[in-house]
Gaussian input, Z-matrix of N, CA and C with variables (Angstrom, degrees):
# hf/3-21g

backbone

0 1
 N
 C     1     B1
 C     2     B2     1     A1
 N     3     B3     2     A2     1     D1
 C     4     B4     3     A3     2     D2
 C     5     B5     4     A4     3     D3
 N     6     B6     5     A5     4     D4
 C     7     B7     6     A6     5     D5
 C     8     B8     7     A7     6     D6
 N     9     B9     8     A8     7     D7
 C    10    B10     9     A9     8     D8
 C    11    B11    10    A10     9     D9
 N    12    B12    11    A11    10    D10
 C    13    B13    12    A12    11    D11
 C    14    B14    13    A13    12    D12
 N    15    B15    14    A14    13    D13
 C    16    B16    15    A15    14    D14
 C    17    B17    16    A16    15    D15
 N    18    B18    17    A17    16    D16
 C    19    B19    18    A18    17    D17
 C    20    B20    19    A19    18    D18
 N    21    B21    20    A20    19    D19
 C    22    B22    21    A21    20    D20
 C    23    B23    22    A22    21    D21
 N    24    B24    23    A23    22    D22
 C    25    B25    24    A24    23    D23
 C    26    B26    25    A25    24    D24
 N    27    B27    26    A26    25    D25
 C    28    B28    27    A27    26    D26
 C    29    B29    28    A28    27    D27
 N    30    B30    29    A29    28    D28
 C    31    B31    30    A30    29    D29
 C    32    B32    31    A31    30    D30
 N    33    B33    32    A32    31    D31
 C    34    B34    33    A33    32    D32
 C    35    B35    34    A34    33    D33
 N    36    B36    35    A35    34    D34
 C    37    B37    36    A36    35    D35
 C    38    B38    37    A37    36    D36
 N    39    B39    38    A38    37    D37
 C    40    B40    39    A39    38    D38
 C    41    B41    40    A40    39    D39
 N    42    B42    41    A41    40    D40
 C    43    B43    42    A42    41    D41
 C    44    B44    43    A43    42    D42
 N    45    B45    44    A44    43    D43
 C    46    B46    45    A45    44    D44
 C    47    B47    46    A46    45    D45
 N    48    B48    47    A47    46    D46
 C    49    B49    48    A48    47    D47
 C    50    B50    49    A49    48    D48
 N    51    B51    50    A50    49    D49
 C    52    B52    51    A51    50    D50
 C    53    B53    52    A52    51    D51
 N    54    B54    53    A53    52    D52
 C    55    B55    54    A54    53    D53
 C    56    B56    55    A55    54    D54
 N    57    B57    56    A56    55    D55
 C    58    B58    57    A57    56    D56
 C    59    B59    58    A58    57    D57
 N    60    B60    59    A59    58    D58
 C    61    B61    60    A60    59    D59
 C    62    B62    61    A61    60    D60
 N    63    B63    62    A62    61    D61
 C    64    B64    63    A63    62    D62
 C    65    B65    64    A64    63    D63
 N    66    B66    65    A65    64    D64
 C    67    B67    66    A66    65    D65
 C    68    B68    67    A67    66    D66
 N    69    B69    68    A68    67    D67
 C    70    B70    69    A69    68    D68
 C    71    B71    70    A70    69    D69
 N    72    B72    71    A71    70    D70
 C    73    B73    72    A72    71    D71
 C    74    B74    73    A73    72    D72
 N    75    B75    74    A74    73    D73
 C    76    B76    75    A75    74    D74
 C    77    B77    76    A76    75    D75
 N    78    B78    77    A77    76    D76
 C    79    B79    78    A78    77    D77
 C    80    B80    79    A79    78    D78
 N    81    B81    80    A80    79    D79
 C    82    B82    81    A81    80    D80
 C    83    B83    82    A82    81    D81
 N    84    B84    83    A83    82    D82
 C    85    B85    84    A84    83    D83
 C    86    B86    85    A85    84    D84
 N    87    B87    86    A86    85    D85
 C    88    B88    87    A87    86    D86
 C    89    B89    88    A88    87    D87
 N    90    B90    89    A89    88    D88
 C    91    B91    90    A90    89    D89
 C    92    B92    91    A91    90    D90
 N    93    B93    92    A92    91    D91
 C    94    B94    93    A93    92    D92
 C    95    B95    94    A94    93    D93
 N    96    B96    95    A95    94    D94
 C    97    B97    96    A96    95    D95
 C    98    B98    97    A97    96    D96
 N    99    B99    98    A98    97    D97
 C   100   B100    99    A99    98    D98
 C   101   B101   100   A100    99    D99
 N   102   B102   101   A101   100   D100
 C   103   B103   102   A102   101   D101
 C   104   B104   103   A103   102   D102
 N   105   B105   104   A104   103   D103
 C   106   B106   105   A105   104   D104
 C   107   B107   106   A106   105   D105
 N   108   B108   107   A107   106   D106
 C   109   B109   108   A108   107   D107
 C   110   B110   109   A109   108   D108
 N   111   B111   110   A110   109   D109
 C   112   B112   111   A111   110   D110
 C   113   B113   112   A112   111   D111
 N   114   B114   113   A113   112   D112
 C   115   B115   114   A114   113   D113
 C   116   B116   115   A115   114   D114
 N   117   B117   116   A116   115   D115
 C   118   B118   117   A117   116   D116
 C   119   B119   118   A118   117   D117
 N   120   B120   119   A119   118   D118
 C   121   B121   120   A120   119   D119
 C   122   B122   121   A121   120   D120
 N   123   B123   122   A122   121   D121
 C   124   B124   123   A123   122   D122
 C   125   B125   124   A124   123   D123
 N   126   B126   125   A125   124   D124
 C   127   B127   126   A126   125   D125
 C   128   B128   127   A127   126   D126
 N   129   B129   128   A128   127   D127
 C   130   B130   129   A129   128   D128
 C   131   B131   130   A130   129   D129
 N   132   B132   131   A131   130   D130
 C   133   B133   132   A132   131   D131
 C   134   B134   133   A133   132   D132
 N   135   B135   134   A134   133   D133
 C   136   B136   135   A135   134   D134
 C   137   B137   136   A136   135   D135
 N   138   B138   137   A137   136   D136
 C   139   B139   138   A138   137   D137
 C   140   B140   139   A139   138   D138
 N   141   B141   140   A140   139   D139
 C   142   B142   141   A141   140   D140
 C   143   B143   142   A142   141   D141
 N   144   B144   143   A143   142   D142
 C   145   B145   144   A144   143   D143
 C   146   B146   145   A145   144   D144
 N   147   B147   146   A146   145   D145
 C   148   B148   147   A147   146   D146
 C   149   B149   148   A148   147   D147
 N   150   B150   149   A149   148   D148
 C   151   B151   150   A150   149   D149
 C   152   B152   151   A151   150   D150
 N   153   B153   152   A152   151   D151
 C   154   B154   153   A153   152   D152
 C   155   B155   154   A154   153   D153
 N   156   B156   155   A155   154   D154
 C   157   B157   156   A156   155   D155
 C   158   B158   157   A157   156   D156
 N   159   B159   158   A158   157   D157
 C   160   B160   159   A159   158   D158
 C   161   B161   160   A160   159   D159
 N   162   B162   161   A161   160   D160
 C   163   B163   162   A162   161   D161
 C   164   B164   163   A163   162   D162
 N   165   B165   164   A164   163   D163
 C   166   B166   165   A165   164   D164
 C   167   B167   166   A166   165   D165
 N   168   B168   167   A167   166   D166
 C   169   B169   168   A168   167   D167
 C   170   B170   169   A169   168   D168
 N   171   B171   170   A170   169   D169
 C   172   B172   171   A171   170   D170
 C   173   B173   172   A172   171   D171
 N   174   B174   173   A173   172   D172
 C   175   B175   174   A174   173   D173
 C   176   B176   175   A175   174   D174
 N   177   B177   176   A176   175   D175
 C   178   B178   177   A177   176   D176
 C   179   B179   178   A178   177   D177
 N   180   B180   179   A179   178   D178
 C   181   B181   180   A180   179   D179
 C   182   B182   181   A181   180   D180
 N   183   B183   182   A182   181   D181
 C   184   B184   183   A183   182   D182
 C   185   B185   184   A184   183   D183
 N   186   B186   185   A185   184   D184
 C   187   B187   186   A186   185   D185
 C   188   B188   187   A187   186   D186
 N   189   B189   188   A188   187   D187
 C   190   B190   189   A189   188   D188
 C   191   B191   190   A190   189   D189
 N   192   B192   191   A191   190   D190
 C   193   B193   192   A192   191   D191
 C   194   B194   193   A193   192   D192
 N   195   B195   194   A194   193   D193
 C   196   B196   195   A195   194   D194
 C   197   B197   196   A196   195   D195
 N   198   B198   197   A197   196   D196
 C   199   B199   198   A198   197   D197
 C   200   B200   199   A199   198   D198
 N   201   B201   200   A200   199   D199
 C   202   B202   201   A201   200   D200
 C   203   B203   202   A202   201   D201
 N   204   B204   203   A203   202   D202
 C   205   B205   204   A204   203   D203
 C   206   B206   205   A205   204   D204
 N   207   B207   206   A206   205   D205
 C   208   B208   207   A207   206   D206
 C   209   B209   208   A208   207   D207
 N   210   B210   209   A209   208   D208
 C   211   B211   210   A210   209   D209
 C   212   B212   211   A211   210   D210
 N   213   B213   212   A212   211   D211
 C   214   B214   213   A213   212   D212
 C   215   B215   214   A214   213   D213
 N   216   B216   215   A215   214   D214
 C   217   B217   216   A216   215   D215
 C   218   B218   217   A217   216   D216
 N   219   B219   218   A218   217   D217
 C   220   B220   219   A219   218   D218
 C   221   B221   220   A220   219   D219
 N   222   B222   221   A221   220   D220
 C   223   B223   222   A222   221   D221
 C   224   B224   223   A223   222   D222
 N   225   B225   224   A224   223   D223
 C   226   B226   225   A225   224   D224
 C   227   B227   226   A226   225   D225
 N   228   B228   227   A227   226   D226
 C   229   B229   228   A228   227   D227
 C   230   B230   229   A229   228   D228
 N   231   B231   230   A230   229   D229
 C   232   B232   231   A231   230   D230
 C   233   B233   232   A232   231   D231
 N   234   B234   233   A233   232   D232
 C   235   B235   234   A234   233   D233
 C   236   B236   235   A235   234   D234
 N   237   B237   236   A236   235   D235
 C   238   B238   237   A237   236   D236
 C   239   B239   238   A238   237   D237
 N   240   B240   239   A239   238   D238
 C   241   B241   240   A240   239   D239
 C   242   B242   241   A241   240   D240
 N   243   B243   242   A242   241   D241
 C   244   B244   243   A243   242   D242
 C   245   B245   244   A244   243   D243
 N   246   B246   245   A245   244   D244
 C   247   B247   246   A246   245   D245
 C   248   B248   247   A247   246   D246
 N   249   B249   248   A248   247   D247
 C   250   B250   249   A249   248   D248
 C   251   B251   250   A250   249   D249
 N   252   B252   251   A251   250   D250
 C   253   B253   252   A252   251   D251
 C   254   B254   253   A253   252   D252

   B1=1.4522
   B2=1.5275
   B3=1.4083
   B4=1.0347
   B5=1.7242
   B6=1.1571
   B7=1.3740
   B8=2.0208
   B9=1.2525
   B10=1.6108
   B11=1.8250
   B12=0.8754
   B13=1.8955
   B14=1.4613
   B15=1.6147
   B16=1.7099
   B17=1.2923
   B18=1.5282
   B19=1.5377
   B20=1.4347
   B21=1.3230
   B22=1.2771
   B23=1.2715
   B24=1.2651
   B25=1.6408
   B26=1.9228
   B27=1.5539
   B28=1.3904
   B29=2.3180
   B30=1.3219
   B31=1.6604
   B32=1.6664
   B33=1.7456
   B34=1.5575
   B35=1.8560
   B36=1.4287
   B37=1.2006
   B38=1.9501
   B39=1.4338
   B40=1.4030
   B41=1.6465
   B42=1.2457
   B43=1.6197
   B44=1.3542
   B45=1.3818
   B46=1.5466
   B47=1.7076
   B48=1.5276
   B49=1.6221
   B50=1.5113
   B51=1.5448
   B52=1.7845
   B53=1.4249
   B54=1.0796
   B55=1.5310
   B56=1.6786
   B57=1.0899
   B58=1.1639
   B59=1.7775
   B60=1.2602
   B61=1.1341
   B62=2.0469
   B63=1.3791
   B64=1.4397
   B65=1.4412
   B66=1.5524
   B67=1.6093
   B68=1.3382
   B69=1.8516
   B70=1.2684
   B71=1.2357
   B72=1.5299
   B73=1.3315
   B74=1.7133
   B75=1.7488
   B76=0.7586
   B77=1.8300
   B78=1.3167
   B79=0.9077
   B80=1.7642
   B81=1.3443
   B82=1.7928
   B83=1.1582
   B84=1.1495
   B85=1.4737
   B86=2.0080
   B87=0.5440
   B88=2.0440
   B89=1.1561
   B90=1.3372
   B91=1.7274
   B92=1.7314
   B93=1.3427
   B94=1.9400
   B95=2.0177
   B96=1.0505
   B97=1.2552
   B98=1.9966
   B99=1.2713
   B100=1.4619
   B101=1.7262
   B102=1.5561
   B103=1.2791
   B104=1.3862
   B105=1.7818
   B106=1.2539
   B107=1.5361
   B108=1.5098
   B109=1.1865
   B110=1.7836
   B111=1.5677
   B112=1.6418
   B113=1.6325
   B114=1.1105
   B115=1.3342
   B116=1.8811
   B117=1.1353
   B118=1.3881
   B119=1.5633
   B120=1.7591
   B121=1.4196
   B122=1.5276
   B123=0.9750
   B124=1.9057
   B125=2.1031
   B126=1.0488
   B127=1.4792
   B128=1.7838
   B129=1.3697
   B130=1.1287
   B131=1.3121
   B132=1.4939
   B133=1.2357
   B134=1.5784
   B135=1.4208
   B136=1.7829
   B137=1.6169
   B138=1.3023
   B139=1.5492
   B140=1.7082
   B141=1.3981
   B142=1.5519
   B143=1.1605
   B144=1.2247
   B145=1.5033
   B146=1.7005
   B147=1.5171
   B148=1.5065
   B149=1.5435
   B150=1.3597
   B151=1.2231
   B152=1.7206
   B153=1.6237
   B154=1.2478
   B155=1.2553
   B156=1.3254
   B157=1.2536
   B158=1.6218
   B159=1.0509
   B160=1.2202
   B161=1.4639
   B162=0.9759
   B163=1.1346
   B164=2.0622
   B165=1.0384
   B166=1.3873
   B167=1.5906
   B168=1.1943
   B169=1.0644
   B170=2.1971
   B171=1.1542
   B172=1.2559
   B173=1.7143
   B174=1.1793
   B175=1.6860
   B176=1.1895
   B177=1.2441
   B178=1.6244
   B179=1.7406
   B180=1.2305
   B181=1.3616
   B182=1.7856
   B183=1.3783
   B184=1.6754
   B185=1.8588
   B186=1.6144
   B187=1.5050
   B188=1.3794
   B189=1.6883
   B190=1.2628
   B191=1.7955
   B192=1.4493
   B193=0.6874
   B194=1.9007
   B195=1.4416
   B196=1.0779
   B197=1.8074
   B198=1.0033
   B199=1.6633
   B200=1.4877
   B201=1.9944
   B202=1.5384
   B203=1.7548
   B204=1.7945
   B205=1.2954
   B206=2.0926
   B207=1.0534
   B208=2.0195
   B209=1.9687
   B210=1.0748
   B211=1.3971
   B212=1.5620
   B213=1.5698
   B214=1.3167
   B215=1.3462
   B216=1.2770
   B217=1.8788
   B218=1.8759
   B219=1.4719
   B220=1.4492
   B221=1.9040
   B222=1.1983
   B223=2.2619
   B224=1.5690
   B225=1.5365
   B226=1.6546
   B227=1.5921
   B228=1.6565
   B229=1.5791
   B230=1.5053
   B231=1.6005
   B232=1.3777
   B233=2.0728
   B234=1.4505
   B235=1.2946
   B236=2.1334
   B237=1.1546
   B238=1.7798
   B239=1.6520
   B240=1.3809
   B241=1.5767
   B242=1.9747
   B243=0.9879
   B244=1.2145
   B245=1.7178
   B246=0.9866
   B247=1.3941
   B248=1.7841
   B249=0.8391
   B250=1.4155
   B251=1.5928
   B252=1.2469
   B253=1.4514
   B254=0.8171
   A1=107.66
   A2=118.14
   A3=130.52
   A4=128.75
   A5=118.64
   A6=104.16
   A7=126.06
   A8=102.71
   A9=113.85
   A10=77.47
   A11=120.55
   A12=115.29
   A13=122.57
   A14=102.26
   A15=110.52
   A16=122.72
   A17=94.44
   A18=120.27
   A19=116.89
   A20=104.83
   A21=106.95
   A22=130.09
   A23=132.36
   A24=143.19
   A25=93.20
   A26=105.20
   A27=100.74
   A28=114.81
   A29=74.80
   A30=90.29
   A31=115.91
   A32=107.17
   A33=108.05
   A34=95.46
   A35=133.07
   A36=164.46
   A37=82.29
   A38=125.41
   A39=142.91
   A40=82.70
   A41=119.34
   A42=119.19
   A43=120.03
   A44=139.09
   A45=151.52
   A46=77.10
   A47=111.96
   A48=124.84
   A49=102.76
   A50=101.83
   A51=95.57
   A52=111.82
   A53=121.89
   A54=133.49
   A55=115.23
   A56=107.63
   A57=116.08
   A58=107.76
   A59=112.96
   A60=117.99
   A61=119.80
   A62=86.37
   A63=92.54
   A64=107.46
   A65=114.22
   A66=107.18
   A67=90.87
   A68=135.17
   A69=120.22
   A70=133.34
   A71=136.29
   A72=121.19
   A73=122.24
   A74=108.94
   A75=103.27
   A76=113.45
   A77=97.04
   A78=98.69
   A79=121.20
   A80=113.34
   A81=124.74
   A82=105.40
   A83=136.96
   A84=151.27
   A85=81.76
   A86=110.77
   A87=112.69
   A88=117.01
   A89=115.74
   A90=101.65
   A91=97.78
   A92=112.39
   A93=110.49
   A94=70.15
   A95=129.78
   A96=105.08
   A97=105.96
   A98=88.70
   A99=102.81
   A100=101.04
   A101=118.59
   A102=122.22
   A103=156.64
   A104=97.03
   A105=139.51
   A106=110.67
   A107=106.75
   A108=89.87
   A109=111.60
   A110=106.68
   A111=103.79
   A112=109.19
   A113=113.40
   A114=115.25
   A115=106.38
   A116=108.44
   A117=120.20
   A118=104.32
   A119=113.84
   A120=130.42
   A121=92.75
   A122=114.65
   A123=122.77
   A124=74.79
   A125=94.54
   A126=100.69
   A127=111.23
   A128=94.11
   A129=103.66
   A130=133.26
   A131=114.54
   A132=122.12
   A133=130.73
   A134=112.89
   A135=121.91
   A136=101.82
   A137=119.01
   A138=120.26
   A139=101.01
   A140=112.93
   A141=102.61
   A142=122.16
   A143=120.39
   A144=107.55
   A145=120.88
   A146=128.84
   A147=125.96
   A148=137.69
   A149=130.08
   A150=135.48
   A151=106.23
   A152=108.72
   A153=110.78
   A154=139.72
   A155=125.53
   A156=144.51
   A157=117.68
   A158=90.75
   A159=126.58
   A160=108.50
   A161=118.68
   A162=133.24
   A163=143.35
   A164=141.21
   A165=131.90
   A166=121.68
   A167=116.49
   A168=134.50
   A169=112.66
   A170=128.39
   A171=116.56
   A172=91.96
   A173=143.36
   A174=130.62
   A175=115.19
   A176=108.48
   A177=119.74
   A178=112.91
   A179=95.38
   A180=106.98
   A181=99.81
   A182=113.72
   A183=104.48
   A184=114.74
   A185=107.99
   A186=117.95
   A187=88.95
   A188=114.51
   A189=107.13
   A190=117.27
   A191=129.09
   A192=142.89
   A193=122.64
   A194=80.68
   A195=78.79
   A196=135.40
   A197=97.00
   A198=118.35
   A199=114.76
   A200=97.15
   A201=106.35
   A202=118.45
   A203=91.00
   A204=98.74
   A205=99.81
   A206=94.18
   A207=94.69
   A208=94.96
   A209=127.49
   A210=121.71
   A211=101.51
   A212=117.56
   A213=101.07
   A214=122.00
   A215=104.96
   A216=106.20
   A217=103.84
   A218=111.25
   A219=109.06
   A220=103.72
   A221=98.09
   A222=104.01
   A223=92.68
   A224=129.38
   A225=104.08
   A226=104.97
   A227=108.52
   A228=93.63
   A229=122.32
   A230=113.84
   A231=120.15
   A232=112.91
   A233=86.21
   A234=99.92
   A235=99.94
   A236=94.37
   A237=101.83
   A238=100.17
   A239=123.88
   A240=132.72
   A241=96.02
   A242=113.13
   A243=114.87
   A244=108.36
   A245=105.77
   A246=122.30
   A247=122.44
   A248=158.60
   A249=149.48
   A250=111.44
   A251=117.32
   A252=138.19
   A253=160.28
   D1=122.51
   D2=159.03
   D3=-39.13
   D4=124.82
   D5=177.02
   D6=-48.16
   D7=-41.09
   D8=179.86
   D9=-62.67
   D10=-86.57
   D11=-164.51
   D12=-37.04
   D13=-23.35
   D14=161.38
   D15=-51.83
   D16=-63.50
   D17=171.66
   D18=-34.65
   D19=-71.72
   D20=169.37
   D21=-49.82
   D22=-42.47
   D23=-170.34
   D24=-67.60
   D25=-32.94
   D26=-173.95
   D27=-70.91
   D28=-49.14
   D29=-177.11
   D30=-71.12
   D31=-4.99
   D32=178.89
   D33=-98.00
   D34=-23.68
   D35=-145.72
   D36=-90.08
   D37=-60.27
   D38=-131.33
   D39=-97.59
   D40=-41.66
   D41=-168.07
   D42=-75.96
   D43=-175.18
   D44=-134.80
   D45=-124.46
   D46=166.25
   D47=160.11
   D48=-54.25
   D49=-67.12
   D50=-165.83
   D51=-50.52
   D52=-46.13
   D53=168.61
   D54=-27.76
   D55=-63.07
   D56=-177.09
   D57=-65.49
   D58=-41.36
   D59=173.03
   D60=-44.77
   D61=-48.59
   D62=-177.68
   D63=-63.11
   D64=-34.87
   D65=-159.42
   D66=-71.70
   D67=-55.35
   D68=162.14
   D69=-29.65
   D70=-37.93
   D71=171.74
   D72=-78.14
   D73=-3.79
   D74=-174.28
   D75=-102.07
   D76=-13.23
   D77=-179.97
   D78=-82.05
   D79=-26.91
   D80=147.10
   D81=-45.71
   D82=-79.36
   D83=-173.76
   D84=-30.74
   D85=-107.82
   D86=174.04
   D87=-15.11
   D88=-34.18
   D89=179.17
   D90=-90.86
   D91=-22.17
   D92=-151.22
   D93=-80.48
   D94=-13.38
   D95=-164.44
   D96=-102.99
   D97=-29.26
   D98=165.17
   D99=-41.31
   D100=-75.85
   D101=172.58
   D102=-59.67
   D103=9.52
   D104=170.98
   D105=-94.95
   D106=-40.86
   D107=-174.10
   D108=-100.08
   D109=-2.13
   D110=158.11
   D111=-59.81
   D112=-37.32
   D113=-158.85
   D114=-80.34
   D115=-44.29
   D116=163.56
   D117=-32.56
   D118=-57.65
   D119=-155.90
   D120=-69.62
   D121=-15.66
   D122=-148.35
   D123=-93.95
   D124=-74.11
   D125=-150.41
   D126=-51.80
   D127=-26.63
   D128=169.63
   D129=-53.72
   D130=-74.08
   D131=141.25
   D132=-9.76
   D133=-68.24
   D134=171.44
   D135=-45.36
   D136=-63.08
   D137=-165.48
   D138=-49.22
   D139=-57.86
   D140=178.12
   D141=-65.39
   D142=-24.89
   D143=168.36
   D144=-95.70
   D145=-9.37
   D146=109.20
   D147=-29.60
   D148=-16.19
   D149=-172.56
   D150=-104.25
   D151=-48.36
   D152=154.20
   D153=-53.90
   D154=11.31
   D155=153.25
   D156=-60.31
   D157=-60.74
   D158=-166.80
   D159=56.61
   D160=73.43
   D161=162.40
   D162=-81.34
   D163=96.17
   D164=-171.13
   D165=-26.55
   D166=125.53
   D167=171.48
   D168=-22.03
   D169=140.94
   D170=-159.85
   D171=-87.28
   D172=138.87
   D173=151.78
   D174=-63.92
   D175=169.02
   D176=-170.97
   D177=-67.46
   D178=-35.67
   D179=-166.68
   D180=-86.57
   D181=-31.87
   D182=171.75
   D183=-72.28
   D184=-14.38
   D185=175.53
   D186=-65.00
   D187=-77.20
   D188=-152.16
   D189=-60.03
   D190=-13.93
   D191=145.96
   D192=-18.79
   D193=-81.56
   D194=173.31
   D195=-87.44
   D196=16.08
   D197=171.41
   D198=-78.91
   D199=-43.60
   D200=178.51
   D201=-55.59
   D202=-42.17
   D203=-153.44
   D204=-80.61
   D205=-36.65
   D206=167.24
   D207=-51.22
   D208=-58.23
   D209=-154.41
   D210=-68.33
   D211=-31.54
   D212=176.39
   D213=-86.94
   D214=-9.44
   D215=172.13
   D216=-74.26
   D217=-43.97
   D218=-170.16
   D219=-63.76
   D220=-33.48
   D221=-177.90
   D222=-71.98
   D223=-36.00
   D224=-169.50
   D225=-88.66
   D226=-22.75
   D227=172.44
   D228=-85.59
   D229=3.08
   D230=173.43
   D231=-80.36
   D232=-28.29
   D233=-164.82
   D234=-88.74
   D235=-15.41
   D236=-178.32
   D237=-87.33
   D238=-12.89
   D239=-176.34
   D240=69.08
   D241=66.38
   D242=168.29
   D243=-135.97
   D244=152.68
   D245=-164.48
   D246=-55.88
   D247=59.79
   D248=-159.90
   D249=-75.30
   D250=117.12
   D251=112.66
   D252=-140.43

C-alpha cells in the first residue's frame, strides 16, 4: 500500500457512514468522468480521421438505408439463434 492509499484508508477510517458514503459517490462521479472524457478523446479522434476522407455528406435516405439494412442482418441473425452485438 502506497502511502497516499494509507492516507486515505486512514481519513475514510476517521469519518461518519454518510461521510464515507459521499466520498464513494464522489469518487464514481471521477472515474464515470474519467471515462467520458476517454471517450470524448475517442470520438474525437474518429471524426478527424473521418474528415480526412473527405468524403460527401451521407443523405437521409442513404442513412435510412442503411439503418434498414443493419436491422435486417440483426432479425436474420436473431432468427439463425446466433449471438448479436
Amino acid at each position: 500500500m502506497t502511502a497516499l492509499e494509507f492516507r486515505l484508508m486512514q481519513g475514510l477510517k476517521s469519518l461518519p457512514p454518510e461521510r464515507v458514503s459521499e466520498v464513494l459517490d464522489f469518487v464514481e462521479f471521477l472515474a464515470e468522468r474519467v471515462k467520458r472524457e476517454a471517450a470524448t478523446q475517442h470520438m474525437t479522434e474518429a471524426f478527424a480521421e473521418l474528415s480526412k476522407l473527405n468524403l460527401p455528406p451521407l443523405s437521409d435516405d442513404e442513412i435510412n438505408a442503411e439503418i434498414q439494412a443493419i436491422r435486417r442482418e440483426r432479425r436474420q441473425l436473431h432468427q439463425s439463434g446466433s449471438d448479436i452485438r
